[in-house]
C-alpha positions as CSV (number, residue, x, y, z in Angstrom):
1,X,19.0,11.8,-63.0
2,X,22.9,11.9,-62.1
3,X,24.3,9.3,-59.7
4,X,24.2,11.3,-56.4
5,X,20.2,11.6,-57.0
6,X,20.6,7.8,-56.8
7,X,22.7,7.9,-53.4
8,X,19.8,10.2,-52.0
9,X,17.3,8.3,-52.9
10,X,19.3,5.0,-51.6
11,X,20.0,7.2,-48.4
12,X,16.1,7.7,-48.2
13,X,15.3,4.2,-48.7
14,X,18.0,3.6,-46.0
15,X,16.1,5.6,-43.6
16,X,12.7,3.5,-44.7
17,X,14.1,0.6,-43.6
18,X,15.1,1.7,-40.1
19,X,12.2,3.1,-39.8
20,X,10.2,-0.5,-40.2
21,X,12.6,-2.3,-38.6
22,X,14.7,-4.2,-41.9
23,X,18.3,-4.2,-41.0
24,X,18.6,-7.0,-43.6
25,X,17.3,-4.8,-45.9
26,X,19.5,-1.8,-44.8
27,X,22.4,-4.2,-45.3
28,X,21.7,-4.6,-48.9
29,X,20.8,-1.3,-49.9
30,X,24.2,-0.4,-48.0
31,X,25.9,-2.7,-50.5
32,X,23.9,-0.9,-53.1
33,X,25.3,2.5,-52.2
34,X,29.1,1.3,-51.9
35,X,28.6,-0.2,-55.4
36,X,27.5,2.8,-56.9
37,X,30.0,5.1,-55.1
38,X,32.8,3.2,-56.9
39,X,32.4,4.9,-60.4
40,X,35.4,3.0,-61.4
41,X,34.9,2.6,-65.6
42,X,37.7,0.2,-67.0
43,X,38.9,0.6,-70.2
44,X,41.5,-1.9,-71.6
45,X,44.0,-0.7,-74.4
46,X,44.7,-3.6,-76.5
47,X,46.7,-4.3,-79.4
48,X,49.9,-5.9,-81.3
49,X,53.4,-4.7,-80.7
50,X,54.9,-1.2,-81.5
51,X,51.0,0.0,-82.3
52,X,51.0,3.2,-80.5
53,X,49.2,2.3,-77.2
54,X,51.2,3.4,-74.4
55,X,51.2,6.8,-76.3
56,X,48.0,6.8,-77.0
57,X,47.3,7.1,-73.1
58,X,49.7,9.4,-72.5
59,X,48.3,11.4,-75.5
60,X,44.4,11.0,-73.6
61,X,45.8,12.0,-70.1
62,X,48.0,14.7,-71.4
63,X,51.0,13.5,-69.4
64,X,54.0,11.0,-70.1
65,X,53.3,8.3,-67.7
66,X,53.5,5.1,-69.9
67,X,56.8,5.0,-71.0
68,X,57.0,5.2,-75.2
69,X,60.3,4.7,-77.1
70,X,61.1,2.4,-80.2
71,X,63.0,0.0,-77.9
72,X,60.7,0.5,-75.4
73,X,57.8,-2.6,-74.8
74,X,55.4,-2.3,-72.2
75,X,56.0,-5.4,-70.2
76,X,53.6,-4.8,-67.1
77,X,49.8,-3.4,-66.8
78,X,49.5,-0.1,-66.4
79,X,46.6,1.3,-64.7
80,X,45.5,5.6,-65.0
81,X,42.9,6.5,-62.8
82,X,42.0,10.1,-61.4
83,X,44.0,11.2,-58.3
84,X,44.3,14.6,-56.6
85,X,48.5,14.4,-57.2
86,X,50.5,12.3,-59.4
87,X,51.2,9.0,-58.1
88,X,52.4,5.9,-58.8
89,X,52.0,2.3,-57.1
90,X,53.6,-0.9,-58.0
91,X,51.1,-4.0,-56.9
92,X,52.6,-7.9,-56.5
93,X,50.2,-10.4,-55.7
94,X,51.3,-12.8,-52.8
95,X,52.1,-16.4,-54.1
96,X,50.0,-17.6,-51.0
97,X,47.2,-15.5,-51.8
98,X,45.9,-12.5,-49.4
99,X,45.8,-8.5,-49.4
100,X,48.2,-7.2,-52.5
101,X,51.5,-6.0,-51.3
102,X,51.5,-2.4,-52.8
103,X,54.6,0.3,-53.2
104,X,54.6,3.6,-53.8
105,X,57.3,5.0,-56.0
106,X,58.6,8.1,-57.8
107,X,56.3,8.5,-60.8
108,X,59.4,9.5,-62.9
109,X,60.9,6.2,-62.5
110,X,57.7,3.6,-63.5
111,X,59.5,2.9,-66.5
112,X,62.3,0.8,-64.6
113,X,59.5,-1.0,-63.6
114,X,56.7,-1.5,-66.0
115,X,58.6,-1.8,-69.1
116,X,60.8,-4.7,-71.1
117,X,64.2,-3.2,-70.6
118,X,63.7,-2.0,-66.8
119,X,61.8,-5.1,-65.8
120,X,62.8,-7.9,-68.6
121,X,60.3,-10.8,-68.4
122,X,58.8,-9.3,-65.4
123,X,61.8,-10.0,-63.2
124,X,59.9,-8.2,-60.3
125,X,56.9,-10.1,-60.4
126,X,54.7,-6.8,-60.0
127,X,50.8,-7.5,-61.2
128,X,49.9,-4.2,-62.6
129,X,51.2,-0.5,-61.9
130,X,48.5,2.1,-60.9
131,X,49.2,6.0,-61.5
132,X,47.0,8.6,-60.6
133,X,46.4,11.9,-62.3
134,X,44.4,15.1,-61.4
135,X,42.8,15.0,-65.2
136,X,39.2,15.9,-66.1
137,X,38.9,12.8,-68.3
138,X,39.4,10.7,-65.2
139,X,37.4,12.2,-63.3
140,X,33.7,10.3,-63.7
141,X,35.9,7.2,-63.0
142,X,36.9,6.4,-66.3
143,X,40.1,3.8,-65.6
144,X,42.8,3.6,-68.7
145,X,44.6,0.1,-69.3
146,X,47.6,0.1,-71.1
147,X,48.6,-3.4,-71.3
148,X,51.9,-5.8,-72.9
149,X,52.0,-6.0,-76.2
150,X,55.0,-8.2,-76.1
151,X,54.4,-11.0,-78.5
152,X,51.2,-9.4,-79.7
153,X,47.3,-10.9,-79.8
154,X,48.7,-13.6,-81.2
155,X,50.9,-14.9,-77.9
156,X,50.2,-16.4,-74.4
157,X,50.3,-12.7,-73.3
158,X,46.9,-12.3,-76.1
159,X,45.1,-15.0,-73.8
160,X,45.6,-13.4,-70.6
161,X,44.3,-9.8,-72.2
162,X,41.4,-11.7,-73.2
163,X,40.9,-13.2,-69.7
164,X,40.6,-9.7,-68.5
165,X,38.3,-8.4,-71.2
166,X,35.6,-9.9,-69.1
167,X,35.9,-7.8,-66.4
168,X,36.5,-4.4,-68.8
169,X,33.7,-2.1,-69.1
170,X,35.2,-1.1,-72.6
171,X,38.2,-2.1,-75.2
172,X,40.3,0.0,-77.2
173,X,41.8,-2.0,-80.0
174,X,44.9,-0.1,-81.3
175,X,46.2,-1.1,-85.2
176,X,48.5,1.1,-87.0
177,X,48.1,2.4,-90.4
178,X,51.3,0.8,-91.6
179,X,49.2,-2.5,-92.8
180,X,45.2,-3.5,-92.6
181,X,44.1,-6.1,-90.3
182,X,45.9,-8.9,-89.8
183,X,44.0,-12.3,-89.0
184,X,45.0,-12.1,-84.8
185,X,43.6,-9.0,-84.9
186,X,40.1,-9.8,-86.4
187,X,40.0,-13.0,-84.0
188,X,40.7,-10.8,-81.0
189,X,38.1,-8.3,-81.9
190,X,35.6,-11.2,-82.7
191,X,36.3,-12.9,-79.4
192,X,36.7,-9.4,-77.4
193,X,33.0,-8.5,-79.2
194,X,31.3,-11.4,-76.9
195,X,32.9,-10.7,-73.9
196,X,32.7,-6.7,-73.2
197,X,29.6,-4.4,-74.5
198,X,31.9,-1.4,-75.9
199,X,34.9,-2.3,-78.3
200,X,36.2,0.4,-80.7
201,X,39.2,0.4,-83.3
202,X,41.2,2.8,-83.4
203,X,43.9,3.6,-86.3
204,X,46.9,5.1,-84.6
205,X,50.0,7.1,-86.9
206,X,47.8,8.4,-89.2
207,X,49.9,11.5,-89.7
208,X,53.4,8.9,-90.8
209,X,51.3,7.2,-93.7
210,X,49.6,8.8,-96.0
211,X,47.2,6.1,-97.8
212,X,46.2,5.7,-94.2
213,X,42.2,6.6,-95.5
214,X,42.9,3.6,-97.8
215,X,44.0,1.2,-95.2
216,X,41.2,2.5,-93.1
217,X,38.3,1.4,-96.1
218,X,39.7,-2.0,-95.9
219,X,39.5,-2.6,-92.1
220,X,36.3,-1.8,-92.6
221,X,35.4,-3.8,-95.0
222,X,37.5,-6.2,-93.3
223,X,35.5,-5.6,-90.2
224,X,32.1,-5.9,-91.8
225,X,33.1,-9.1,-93.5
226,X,33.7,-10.7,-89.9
227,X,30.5,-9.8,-88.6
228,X,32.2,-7.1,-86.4
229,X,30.2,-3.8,-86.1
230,X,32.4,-1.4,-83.9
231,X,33.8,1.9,-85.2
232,X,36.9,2.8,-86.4
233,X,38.5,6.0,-85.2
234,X,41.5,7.4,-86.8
235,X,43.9,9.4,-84.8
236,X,47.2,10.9,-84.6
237,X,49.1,11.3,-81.3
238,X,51.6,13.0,-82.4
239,X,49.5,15.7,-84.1
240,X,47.8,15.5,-80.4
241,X,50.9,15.8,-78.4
242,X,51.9,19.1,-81.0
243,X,48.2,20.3,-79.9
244,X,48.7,20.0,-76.5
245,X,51.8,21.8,-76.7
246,X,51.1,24.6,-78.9
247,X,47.3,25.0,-77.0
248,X,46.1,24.6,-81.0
249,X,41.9,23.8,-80.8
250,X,42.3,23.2,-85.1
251,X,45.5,20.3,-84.7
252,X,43.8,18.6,-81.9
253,X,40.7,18.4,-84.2
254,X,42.9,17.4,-86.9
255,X,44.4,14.6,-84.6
256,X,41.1,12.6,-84.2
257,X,41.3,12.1,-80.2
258,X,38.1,14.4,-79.9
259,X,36.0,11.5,-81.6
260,X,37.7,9.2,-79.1
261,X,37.1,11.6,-75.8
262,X,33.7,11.5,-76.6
263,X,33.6,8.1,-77.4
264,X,34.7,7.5,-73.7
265,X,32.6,9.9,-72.4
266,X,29.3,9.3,-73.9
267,X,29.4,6.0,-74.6
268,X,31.4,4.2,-72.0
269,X,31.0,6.6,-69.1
270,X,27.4,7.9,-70.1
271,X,26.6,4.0,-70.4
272,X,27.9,2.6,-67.5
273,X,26.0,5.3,-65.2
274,X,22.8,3.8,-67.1
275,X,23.6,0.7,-65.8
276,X,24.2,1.2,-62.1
277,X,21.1,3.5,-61.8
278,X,19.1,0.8,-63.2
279,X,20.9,-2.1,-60.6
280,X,20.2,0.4,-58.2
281,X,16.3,1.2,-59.0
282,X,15.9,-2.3,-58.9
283,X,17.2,-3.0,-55.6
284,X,15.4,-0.1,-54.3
285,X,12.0,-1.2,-55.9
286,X,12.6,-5.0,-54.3
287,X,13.1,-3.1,-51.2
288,X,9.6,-1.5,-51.2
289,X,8.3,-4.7,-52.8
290,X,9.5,-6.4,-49.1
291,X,8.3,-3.4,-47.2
292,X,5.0,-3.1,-48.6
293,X,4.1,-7.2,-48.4
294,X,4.1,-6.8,-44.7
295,X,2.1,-3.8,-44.5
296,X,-0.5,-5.4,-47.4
297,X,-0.9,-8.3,-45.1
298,X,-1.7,-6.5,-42.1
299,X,-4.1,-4.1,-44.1
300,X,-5.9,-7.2,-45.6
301,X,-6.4,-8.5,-41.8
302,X,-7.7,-5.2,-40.3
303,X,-10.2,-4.4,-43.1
304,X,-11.2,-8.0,-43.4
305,X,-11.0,-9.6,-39.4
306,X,-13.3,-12.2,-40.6
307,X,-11.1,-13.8,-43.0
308,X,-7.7,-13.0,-41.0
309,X,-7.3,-16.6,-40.3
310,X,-7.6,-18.0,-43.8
311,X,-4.9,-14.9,-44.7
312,X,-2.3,-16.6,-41.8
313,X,-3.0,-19.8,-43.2
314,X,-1.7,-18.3,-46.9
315,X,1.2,-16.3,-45.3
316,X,2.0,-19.2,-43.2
317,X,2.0,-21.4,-46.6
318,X,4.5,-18.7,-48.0
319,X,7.0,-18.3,-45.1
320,X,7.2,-22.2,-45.6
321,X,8.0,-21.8,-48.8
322,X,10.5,-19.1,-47.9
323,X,11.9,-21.2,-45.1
324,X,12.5,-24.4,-47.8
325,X,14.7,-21.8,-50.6
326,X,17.2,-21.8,-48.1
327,X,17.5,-25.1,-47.5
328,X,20.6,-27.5,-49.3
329,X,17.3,-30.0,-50.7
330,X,15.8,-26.7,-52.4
331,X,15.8,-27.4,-56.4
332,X,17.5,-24.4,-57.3
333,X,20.5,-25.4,-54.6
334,X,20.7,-28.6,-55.9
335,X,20.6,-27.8,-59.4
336,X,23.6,-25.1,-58.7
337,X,25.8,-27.3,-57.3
338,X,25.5,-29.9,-59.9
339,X,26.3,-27.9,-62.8
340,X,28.9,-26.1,-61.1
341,X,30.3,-29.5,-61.2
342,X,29.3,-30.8,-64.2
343,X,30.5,-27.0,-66.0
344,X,33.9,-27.3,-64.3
345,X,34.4,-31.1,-65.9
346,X,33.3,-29.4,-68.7
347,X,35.1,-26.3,-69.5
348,X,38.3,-28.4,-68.3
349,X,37.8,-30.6,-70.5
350,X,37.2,-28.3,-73.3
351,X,40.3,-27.2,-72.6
352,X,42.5,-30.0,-73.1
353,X,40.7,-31.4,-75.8
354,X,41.3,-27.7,-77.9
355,X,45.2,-27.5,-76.6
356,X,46.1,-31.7,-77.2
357,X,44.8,-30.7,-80.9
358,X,47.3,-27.7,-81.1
359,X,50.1,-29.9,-79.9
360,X,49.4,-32.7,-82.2
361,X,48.9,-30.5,-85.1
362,X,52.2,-29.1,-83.5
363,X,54.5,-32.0,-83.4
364,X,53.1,-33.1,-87.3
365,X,54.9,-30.0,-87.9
366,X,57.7,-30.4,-86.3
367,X,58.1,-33.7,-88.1
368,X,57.5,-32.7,-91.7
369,X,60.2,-29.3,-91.5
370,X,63.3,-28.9,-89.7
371,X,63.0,-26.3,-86.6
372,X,66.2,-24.8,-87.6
373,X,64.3,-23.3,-91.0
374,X,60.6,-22.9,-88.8
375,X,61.0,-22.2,-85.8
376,X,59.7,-18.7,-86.1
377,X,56.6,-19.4,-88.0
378,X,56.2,-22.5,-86.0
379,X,56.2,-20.5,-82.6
380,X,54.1,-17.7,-83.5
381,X,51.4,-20.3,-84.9
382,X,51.5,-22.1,-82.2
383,X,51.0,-19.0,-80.0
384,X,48.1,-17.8,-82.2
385,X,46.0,-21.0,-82.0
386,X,46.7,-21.6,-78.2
387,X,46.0,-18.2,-78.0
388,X,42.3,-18.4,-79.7
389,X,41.9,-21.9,-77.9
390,X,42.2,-20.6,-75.0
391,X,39.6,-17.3,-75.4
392,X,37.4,-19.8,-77.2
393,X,37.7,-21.8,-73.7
394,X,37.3,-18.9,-71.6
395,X,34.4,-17.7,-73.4
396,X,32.7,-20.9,-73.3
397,X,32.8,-20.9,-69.7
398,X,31.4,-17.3,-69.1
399,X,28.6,-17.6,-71.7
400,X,27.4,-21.3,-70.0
401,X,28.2,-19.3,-66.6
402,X,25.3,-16.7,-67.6
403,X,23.2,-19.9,-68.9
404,X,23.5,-21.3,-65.8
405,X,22.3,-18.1,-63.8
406,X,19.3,-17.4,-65.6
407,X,18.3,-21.2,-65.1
408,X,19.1,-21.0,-61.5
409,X,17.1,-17.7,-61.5
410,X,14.1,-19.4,-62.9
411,X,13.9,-22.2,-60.7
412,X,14.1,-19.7,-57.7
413,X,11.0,-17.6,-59.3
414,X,8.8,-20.0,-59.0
415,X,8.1,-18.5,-55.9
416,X,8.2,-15.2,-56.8
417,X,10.0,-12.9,-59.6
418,X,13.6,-11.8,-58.7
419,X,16.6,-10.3,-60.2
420,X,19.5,-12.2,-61.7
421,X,23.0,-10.4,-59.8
422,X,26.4,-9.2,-62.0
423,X,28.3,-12.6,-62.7
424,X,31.7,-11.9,-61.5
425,X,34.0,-12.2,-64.6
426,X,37.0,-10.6,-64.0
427,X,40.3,-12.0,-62.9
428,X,42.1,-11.1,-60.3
429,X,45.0,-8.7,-62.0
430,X,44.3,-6.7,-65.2
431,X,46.1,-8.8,-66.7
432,X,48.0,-12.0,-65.3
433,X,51.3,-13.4,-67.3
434,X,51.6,-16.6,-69.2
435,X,54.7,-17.3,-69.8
436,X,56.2,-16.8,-73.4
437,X,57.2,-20.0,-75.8
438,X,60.6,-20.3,-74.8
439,X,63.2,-20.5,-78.1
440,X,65.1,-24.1,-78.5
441,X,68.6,-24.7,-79.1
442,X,68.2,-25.6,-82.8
443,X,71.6,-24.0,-84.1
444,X,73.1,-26.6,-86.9
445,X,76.3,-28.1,-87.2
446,X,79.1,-25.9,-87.7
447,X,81.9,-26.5,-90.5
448,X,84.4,-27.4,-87.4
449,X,82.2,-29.9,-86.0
450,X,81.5,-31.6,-89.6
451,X,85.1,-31.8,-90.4
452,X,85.5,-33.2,-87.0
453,X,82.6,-35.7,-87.0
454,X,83.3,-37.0,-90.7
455,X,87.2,-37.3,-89.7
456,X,86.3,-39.9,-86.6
457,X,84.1,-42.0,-89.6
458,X,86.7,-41.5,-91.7
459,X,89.7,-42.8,-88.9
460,X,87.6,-45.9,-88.6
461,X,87.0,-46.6,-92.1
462,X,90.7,-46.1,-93.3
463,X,91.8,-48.7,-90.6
464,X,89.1,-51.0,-91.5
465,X,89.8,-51.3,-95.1
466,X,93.9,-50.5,-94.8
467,X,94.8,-53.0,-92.2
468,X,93.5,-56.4,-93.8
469,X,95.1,-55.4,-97.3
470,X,98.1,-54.1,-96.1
471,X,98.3,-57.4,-94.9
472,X,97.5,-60.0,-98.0
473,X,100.6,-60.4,-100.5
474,X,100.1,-58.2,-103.9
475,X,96.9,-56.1,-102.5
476,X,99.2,-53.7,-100.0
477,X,99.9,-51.5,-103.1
478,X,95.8,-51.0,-103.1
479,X,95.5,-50.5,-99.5
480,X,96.2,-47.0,-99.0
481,X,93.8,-46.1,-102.0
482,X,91.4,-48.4,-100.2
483,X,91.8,-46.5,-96.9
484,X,90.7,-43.4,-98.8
485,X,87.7,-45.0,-100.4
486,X,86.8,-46.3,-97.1
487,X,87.1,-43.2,-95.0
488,X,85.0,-41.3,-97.1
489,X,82.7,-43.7,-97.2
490,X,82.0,-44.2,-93.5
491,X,82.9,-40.4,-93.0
492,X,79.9,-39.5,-95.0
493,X,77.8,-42.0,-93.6
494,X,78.9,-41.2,-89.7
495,X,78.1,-37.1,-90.6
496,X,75.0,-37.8,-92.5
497,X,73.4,-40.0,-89.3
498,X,75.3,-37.0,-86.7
499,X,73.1,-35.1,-88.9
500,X,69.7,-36.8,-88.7
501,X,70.3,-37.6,-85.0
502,X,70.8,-34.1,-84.4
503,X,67.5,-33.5,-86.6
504,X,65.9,-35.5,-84.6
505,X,67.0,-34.0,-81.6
506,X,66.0,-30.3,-82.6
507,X,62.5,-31.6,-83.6
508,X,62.0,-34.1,-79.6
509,X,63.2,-30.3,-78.4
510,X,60.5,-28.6,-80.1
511,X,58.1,-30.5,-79.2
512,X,59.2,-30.5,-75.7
513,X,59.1,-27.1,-75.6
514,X,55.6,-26.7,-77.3
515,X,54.3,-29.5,-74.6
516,X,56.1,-27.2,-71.8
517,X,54.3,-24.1,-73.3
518,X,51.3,-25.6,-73.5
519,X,51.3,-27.3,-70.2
520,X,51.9,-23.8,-68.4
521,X,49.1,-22.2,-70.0
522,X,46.6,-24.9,-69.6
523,X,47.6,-25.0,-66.0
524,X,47.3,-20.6,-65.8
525,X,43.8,-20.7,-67.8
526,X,42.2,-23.9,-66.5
527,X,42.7,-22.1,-63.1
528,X,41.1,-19.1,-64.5
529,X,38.6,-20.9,-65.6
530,X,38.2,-22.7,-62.5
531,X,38.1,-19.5,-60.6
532,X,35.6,-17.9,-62.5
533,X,33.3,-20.6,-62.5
534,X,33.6,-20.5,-58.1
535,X,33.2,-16.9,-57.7
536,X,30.2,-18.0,-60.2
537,X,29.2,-20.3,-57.5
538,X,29.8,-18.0,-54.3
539,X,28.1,-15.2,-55.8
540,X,24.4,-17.4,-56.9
541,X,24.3,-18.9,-53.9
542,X,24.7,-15.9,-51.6
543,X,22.3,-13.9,-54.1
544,X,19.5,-16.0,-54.0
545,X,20.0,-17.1,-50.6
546,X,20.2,-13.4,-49.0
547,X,16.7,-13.0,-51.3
548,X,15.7,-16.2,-49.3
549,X,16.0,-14.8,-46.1
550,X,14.6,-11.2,-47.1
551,X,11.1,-13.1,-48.4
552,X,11.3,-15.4,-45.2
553,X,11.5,-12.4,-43.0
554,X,8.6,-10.5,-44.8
555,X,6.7,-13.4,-44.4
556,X,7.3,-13.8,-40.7
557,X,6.4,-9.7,-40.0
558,X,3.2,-10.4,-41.9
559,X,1.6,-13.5,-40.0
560,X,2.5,-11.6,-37.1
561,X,1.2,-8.2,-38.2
562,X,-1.7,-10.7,-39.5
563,X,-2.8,-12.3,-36.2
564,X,-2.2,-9.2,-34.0
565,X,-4.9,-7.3,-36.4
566,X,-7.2,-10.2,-35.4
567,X,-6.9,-8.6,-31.5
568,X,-7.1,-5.1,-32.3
569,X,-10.4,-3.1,-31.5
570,X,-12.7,-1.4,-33.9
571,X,-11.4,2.1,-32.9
572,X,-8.2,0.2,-33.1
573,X,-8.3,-1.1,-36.7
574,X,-9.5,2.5,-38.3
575,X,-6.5,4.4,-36.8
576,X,-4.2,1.3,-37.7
577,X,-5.8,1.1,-41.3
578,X,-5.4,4.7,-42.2
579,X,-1.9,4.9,-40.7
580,X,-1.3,1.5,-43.1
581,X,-2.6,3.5,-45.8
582,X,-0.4,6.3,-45.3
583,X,2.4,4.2,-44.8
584,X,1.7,2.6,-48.0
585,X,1.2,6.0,-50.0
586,X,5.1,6.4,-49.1
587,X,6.5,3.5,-49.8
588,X,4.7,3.3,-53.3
589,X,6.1,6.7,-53.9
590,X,9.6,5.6,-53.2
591,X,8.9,2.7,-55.6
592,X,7.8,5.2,-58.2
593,X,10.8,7.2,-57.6
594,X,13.0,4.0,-58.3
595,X,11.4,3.0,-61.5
596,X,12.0,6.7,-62.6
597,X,15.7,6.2,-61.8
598,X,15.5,2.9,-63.9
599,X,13.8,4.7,-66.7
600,X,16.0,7.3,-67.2
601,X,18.2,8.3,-69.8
């Protein structure tokens, strides 16, 4: 069953509810509808620097729209999606929140835009560019993400990827063959593994190393050693862009991509429709669920007039109950919006107590090595680890997020079964910026400014120990020799403690600047995480109180269908009953037709 069988079907199930008079229920199954018309699939395409991702989807959409050189980094998000004409859109997100400001640009010059040397550092402050194609593979929705790869998984730019994992329907993790795994790359892929069903690896430049098979063995093995089980797809894009060129069926065979098309297809796309048929059958079959309580009640009454009023009493009992989920007192409120609290205090927490033991771990550094001789190792560990804090932090908060749903969810069944809604996870670009750890001024002192420094100790020195001999009767003939002794003595002291003061000056700027890199991301990712866990909040409590007010409505048409039966006459009640049963007949087939839609493949 393909998705426009499930817009009929909503469509008839539409009509259902007009029919009996449920514009709440119309309502929702409109929302149902607008969900499912959106087949948007997002794909992210992840990976170090200089791996081969902005050509690998240019390679997948047949066209050059990411922009690929060896000096060339990708700097902004990049968004493909299916258009009828080429297009291209910058998006900026207002500082003061509101609608994104979007512009529309010349799709040949996107590179000025979305790359390192047109836009360095993200000058423009653009979100995410969006280009649409008239491509095949875009088509059913399927949305490709190429995003930075500046500083690699293991940077502040690796933390924000992650952040919008949780909103990706799949990941493409893109290595090289040039090396096997590194360890950023297994920690992203563990981490990315929790947060998104679909995650493949894919070896790019297969055809510029040839022990590539080799390398591919020991991600594997590397892969299976970490508990990962994805697949691992070898490919070349430059025997694909020679395929596409030359129209050559055997090279594009040769280049791997066909494993990965139908990778996409069947298992991202082909999934995803799964999924929104079943959301969808399931808000259809509550739908008949409310439809069919009303008419049950009424039914019950006209066959049974004798016992309508112990029926009113039971309805009446449950439209009570109904009435009391919306309340602020109900349990399930109460227990939301305490451990929305108590999860926030949490997950901040969490934070700060994961990044204050990078920075101390940090600064001990800093202390036992000069940053003149580490910086570079320094900086990228401390990027990796605030990196992995950071995912760790972010994927504590979504996995205690879905804890705290299906709790909420169980309180709220107590009277009566429901479904637990999609958790919003995603953030609110496809990928927002941290900023990078800036580089210190840690040059050492030049030759000049030794000479210079030991010559000021030295000046002192010489007049200390030349004036007061020069002076005494029979010692002036040792004074000048004296002066010489002296000046190298305090020269050499006064340029060794220039030296350890400016030591210690390059390590209190280190750390300052490992405190200031840490500080901004805490501040970026708490308020991710903050966010999250709010949308987490808005969307429970509108869920279950919408389900509230659909049970509390039922329950109100059926004491009133209930006591009207009691009035009817006996010609009366057979014409009512059969129509009931009629009515009932349809509804139960529009249930069946839902758990169909559920059930299939």
């Amino acid at each position: 069953m393909t998705v426009s069988d499930a817009i009929q079907l909503i469509d008839v199930a539409r009509k259902a509810t007009e029919a009996y008079g449920r514009p709440d229920l119309k309502a929702k199954l409109t929302r149902t509808k607008e969900r499912l018309s959106d087949p948007s699939v997002r794909v992210l395409v992840v990976g170090e620097f200089k791996q081969g991702k902005s050509l690998l989807v240019n390679s997948l959409v047949s066209a050059s729209v990411c922009p690929v050189d060896d000096d060339v980094a990708t700097a902004v998000p990049t968004m493909v999606r299916h258009a009828a004409a080429p297009t291209a859109t910058l998006v900026r997100e207002p500082a003061g929140g509101g609608e994104p400001e979007r512009t529309q640009i010349p799709i040949g010059e996107l590179a000025k835009h979305v790359s390192e040397s047109g836009n360095p550092d993200n000058r423009q402050r653009i979100s995410y560019a969006e280009v649409g194609l008239p491509r095949s593979l875009l088509a059913g929705g399927l949305v490709l993400v190429d995003t930075p790869g500046v500083g690699g998984l293991g940077s502040a730019h690796g933390a924000a990827t992650m952040a919008a994992i949780a909103g990706a329907d799949a990941v493409v993790l893109v290595s090289d063959a040039a090396q096997e795994y590194t360890k950023p790359e297994l920690d992203f892929l563990a981490t990315a593994m929790q947060m998104c069903p679909n995650v493949v690896a894919v070896l790019t430049k297969i055809d510029l190393y040839p022990a590539w098979r080799r390398i591919a063995d020991l991600d594997r093995a590397h892969l299976a050693a970490a508990g990962v089980t994805t697949e691992l797809i070898p490919i070349s894009s430059a025997v694909r862009q020679l395929a596409l060129r030359t129209k050559n069926k055997e090279l594009n065979e040769e280049s791997g991509y066909p494993v990965l098309v139908s990778y996409l297809r069947d298992r991202v796309l082909g999934q995803a429709e799964q999924l929104a048929r079943r959301s969808t059958g399931q808000d259809i079959s509550s739908v008949c669920e409310q439809l069919s309580t009303t008419m049950r009640a009424e039914l019950s009454a006209q066959e049974n007039p004798e016992k309508a009023h112990e029926l009113v009493a039971r309805l009446e009992k449950a439209r009570t109950a109904a009435t009391g989920l919306k309340e602020r007192t109900a349990r399930w409120q109460v227990t939301l919006n305490d451990a929305i609290a108590d999860l926030s205090s949490d997950v901040d927490h969490d934070l700060r107590d994961r990044l204050r033991t990078v920075m101390r771990e940090a600064e001990t550094l800093a202390d036992d090595a000069d940053p003149a001789d580490v910086w570079d190792q320094l900086a990228k560990w401390v990027q990796h680890q605030v990196t992995c804090a950071a995912s760790a932090n972010f994927v504590w908060a979504s996995e205690r997020a879905g804890a705290l749903a299906r709790r909420v969810a169980a309180l709220f069944a107590e009277d009566g079964q429901v479904a637990l809604p999609d958790l919003p996870v995603a953030t609110a670009g496809p990928a927002p910026r941290v900023a990078a750890l800036e580089p210190p001024d840690i040059q050492r002192m030049r030759f000049g400014e030794a000479v210079l420094t030991g010559m000021r100790g030295g000046y002192g020195g010489a007049l200390m120990f030349f004036m007061p001999l020069s002076l005494i009767p029979g010692l002036a003939i040792a004074a000048p020799f004296a002066a010489i002794g002296g000046a190298l003595l305090l020269g050499g002291k006064q340029l060794k403690e220039e030296k350890q003061r400016a030591l210690q000056r390059r390590k209190a700027e280190a750390k300052m600047l490992v405190r200031k890199h840490i500080d901004e991301v805490q501040f970026q990712v708490g308020k991710d995480s903050k966010d999250l866990l709010r949308r987490t909040h808005r969307t429970l409590r509108d869920h279950f109180t919408a389900l509230a007010e659909e049970m509390q409505t039922s329950m109100a048409e059926s004491v009133a269908a209930a006591q009207s039966a009691v009035k009817a006459t006996q010609s009366e009640r057979g014409t009512r009953i059969g129509d009931l049963k009629a009515e009932l007949e349809r509804v139960e087939h529009l249930a069946n037709r839902a758990r169909a839609l559920m059930e299939a493949s």
